[in-house]
C-alpha positions in Angstrom: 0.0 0.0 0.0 1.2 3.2 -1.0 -1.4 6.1 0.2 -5.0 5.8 2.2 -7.3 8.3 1.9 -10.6 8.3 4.0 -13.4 11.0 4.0 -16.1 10.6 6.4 -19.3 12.5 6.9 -21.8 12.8 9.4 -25.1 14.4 9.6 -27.1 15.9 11.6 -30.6 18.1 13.0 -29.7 20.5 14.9 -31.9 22.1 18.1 -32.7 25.1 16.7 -33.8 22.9 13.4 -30.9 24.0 11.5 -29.0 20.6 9.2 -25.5 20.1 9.8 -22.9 18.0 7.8 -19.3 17.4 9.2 -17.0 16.3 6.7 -13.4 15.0 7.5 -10.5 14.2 4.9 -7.1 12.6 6.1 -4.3 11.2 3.7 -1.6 8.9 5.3 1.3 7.0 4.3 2.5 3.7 5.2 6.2 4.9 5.6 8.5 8.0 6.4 7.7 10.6 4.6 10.1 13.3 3.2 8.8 16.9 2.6 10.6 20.3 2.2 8.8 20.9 5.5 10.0 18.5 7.7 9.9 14.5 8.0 6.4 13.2 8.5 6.5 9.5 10.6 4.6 6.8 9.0 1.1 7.2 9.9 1.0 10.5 10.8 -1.6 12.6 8.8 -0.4 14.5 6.0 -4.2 16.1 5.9 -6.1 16.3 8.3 -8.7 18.3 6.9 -12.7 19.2 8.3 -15.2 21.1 6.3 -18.5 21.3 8.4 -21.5 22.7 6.3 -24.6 24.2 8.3 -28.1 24.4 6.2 -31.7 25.4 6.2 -34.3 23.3 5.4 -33.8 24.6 1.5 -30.5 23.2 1.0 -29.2 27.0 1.5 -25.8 27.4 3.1 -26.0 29.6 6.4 -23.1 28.8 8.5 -19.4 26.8 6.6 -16.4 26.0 8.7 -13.2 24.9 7.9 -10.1 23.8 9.8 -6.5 22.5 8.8 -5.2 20.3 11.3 -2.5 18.9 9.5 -1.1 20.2 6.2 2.4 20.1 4.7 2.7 24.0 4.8 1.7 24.9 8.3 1.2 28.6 8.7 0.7 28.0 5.1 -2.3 25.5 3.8 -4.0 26.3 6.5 -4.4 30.3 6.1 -7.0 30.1 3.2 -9.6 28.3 5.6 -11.9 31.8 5.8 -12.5 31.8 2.2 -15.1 28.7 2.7 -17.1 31.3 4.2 -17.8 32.9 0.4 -20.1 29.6 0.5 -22.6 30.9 2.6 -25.6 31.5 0.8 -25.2 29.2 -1.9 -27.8 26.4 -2.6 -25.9 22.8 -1.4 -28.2 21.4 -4.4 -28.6 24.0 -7.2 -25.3 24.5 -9.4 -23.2 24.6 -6.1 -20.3 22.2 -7.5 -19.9 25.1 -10.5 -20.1 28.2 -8.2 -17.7 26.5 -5.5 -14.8 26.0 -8.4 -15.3 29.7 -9.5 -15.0 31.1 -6.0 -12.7 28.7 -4.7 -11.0 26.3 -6.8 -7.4 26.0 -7.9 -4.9 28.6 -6.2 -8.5 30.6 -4.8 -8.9 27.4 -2.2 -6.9 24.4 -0.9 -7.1 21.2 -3.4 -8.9 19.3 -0.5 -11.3 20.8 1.3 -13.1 21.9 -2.6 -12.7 18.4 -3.5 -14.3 17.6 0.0 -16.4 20.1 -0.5 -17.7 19.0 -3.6 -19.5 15.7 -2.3 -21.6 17.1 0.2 -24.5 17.5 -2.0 -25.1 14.0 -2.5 -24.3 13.5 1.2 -27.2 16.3 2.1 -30.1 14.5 0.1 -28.6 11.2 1.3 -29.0 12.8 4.8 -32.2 14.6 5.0 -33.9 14.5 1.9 -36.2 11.7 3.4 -37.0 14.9 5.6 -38.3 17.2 3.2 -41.9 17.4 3.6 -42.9 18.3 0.0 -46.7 18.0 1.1 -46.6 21.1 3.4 -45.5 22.9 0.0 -48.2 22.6 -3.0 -45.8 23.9 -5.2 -43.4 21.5 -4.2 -45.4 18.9 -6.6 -45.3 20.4 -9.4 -41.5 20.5 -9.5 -38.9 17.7 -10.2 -37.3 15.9 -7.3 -34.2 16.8 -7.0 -32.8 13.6 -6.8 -34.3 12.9 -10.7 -31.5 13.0 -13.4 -28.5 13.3 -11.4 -27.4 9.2 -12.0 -27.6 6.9 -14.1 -30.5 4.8 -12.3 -32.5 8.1 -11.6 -32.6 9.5 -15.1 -35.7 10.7 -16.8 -35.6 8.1 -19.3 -35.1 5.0 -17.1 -36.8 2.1 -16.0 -36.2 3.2 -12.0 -38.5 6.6 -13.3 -41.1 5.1 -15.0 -42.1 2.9 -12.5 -41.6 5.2 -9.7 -41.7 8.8 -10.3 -44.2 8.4 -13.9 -44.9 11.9 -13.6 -41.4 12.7 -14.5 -40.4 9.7 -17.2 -39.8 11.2 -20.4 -40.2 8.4 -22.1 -41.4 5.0 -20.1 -39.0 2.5 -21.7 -40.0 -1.2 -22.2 -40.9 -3.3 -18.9 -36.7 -4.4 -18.6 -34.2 -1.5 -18.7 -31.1 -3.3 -20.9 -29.0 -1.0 -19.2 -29.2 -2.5 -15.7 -28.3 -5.7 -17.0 -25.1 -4.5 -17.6 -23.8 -4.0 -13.9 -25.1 -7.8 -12.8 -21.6 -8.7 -13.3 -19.5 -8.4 -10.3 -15.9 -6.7 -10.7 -13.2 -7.6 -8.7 -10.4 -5.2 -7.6 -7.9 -7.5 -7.2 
């Protein structure tokens, strides 16, 4: 083994009603590692990165966090951390990936914590979309979930649509979706 990266990511209601997701990055290495800052002992966290998120019950970005507990560059990496803030406001679920990498990618944002940042949206409707009570809205069923269109299984056009959201299949397609049968064989990694 050469590298491990893990990202984990809780979720969570708040008291004042308020959703929260904590997101945590770390790289390691199985070995001594040599950097023009210093040795690193095997183990030891070359990131140690957290982004935590905080969100109405729109999706809308009120609150972002962000803090470098290991980086390479100490007094370095970790001095971009308050430009997460220019997140606040932005919709978590409405062109957010697009509008993150023009305010903060490349040299505007550290590497990791925008590529951290960039899976929470899937992580929010995974979280709480289950919680969105789109029967308290009336307008809320006349538009699209926004889970619809956003992979493979959930496209407009698919078998998954048709039979469960039919107000949003463009067109039904046959009683067997082809397509499906093509990931019933397992891979292996090895």
């Amino acid at each position: 083994m050469k590298h491990t990266r893990a990202i984990h990511i809780e979720a969570f209601v708040r008291d004042d009603g308020l959703w929260e997701l904590d997101a945590h990055l770390t790289d390691t290495k199985p070995f001594d590692l040599s950097l023009p800052s210093g040795k690193l002992p095997a183990g030891a966290a070359l990131h140690s990165l957290w982004l935590r998120l905080t969100l109405d019950r729109q999706f809308t970005i009120v609150e972002v966090e962000a803090n470098s507990e290991a980086v390479p560059y100490q007094g370095y990496c970790n001095t971009i951390n308050p430009a997460y803030e220019t997140l606040v406001g932005l919709s978590l679920v409405k062109g957010f990936r697009h509008t993150l990498k023009e305010r903060i990618g490349g040299a505007l944002g550290c590497t990791h914590l925008t590529e951290l940042a960039q899976i929470l949206p899937t992580a929010a409707l995974q979280a709480f979309g289950g919680e969105i009570d789109r029967s308290a809205d009336p307008a809320a069923e006349q538009r699209k979930p926004p889970q619809l269109d956003r992979c493979h299984a959930l496209r407009s056009e698919g078998a998954v649509v048709a039979q469960y959201y039919p107000k949003w299949a463009i067109s039904p397609p046959a009683a067997v979706d082809k397509q499906t049968h093509l990931s019933n064989q397992a891979i292996s990694f090895k």
